[in-house]
C-alpha positions in Angstrom: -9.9 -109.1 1.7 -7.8 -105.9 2.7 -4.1 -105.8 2.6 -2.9 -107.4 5.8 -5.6 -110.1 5.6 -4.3 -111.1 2.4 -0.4 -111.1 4.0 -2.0 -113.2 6.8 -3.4 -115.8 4.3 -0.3 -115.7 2.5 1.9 -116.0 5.4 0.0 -118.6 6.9 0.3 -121.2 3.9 3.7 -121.1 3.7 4.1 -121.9 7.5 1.5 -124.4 7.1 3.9 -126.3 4.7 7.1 -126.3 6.6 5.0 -127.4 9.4 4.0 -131.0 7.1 7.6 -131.5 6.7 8.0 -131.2 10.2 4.6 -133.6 10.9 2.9 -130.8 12.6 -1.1 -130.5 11.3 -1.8 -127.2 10.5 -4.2 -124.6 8.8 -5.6 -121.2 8.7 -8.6 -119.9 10.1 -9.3 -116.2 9.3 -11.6 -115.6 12.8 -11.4 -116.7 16.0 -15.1 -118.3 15.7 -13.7 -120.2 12.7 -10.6 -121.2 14.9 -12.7 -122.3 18.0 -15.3 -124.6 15.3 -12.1 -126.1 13.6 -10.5 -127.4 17.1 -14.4 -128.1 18.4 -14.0 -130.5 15.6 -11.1 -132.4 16.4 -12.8 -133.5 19.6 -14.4 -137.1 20.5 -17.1 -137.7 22.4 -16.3 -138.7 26.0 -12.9 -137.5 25.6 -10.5 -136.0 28.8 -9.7 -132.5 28.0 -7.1 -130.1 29.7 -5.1 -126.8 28.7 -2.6 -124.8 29.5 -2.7 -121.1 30.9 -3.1 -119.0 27.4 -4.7 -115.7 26.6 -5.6 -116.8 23.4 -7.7 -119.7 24.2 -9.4 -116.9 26.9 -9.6 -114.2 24.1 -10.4 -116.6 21.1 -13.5 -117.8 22.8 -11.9 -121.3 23.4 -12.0 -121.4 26.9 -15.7 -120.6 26.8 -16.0 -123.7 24.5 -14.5 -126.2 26.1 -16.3 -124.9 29.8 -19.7 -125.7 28.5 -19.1 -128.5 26.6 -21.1 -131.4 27.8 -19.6 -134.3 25.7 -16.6 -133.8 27.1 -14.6 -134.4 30.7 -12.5 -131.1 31.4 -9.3 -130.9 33.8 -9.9 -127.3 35.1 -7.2 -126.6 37.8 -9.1 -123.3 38.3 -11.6 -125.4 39.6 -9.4 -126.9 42.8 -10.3 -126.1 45.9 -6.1 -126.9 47.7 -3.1 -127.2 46.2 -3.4 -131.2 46.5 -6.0 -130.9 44.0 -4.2 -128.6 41.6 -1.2 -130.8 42.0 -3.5 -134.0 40.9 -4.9 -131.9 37.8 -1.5 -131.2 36.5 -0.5 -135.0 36.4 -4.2 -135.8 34.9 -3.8 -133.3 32.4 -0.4 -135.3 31.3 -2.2 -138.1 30.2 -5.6 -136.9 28.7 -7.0 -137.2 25.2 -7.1 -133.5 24.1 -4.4 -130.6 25.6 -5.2 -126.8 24.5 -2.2 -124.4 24.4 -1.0 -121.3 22.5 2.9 -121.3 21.3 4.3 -117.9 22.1 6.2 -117.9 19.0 6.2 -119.6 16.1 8.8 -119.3 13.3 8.4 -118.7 9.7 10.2 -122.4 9.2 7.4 -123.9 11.2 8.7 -124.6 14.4 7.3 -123.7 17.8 9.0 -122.0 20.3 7.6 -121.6 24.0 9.2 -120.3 27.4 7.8 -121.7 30.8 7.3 -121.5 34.5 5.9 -124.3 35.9 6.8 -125.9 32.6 3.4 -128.3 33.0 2.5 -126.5 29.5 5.7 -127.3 27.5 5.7 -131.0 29.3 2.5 -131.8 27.8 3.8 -130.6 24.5 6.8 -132.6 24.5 4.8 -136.1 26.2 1.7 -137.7 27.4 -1.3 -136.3 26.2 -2.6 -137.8 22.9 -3.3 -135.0 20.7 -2.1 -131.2 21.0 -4.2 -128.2 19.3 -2.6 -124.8 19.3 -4.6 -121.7 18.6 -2.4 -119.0 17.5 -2.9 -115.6 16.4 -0.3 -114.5 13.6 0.8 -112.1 15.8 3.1 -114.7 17.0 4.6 -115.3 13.7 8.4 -114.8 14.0 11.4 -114.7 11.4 13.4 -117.4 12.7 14.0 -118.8 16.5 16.3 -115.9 17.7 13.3 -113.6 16.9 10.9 -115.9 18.8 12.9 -116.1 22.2 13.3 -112.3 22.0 9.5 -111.8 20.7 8.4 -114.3 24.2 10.8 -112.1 26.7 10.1 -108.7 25.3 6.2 -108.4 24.2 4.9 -112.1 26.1 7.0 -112.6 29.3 6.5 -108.4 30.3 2.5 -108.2 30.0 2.3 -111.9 31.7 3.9 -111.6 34.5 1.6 -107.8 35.3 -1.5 -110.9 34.7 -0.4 -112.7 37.1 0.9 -110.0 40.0 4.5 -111.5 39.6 7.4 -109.3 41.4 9.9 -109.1 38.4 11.6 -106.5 36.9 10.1 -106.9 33.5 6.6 -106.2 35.2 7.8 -102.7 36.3 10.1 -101.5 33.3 8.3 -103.5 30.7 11.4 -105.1 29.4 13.3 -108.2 30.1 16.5 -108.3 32.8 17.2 -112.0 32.7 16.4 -111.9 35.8 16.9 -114.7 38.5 13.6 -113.3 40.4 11.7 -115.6 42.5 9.1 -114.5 40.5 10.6 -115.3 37.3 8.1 -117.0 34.5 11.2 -118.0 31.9 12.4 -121.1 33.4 12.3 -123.5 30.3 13.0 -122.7 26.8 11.6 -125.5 24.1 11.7 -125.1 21.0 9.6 -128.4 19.3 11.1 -128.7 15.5 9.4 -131.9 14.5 6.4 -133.7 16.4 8.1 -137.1 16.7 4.5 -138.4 16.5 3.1 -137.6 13.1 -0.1 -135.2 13.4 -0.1 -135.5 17.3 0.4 -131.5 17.6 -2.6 -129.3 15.4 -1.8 -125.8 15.0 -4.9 -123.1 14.3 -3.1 -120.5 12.7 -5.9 -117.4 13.0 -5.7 -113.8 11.0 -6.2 -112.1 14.0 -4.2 -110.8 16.8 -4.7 -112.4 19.8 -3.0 -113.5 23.5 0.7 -111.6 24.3 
């Protein structure tokens, strides 16, 4: 292993132990195949899938997964043909078996810290959905929760919002204004410290950079 793969590695397993004591399920995959075979393998057959918007589930091959997976039943929004239907896959997604996200941060103390729109991401987080898996690149790794929150407005929130053609000032300067836009994608701020549910959130830490 070069250098940086070995800080990953290193990194990684001291994350994944303050994430035990906070009940959080957690290990390291080096690749994003390795990430995508680890959280194929939490799934049941039969199961109700859903996910939440994520460049790292896109990037990491997950998406692709879970699209052609036959043993399972997916909640795709970006399948919905009116805004009725979109509206009933957010509430479905709520209560189904499996929920794929990214964090946008995590800390080096092994908690999780994500910034929302819609907020149908974090709500799933919080409740409803029996287990969480979180593939995240260790590009998200960040000191401690005041690095996180700056980390989502400055390097996630900026390159987001130019994804998704949102009028806010970060998408034009590339830096954040707190800005009250219309547009704005930094409604809700959670930070999850502890899975009240032991083991009910999995986190895929993977030694590569990946998502915003």
């Amino acid at each position: 292993m070069n250098p940086k793969e070995i800080f990953y590695e290193n990194l990684a397993q001291t994350i994944i132990k303050n994430m035990e004591k906070r009940q959080i399920e957690a290990c390291y995959c080096k690749t994003k195949e390795e990430a995508v075979a680890k959280a194929n393998s939490y799934l049941t057959k039969g199961s109700t899938v859903s996910f939440g918007g994520s460049m790292t589930l896109t990037e990491s091959g997950m998406m692709d997964s879970l699209k052609s997976n036959p043993n399972i039943t997916l909640f795709d929004r970006s399948l919905a043909k009116t805004p009725d239907e979109v509206k009933e896959i957010y509430h479905k997604a709520l209560s189904c078996d499996y929920y794929f996200m990214s964090s946008n941060a995590i800390t080096k103390d092994g908690k999780l810290v994500n910034i929302d729109g819609n907020g149908n991401r974090v709500a799933a987080l919080i409740y409803g959905p029996e287990h969480i898996i979180i593939l995240a690149g260790m590009n998200k790794i960040a000191a401690d929760e005041a690095e996180a929150i700056q980390r989502v407005h400055e390097q996630a929130a900026p390159p987001n919002c130019n994804r998704l053609s949102k009028n806010t000032p970060c998408a034009v300067t590339g830096t954040c204004a707190d800005c009250q836009s219309p547009d704005c994608i930094c409604c809700q701020t959670v930070i999850t410290r502890r899975s009240a549910v032991a083991n009910r959130i999995k986190v895929i830490l993977i030694g590569e950079e990946l998502g915003y």
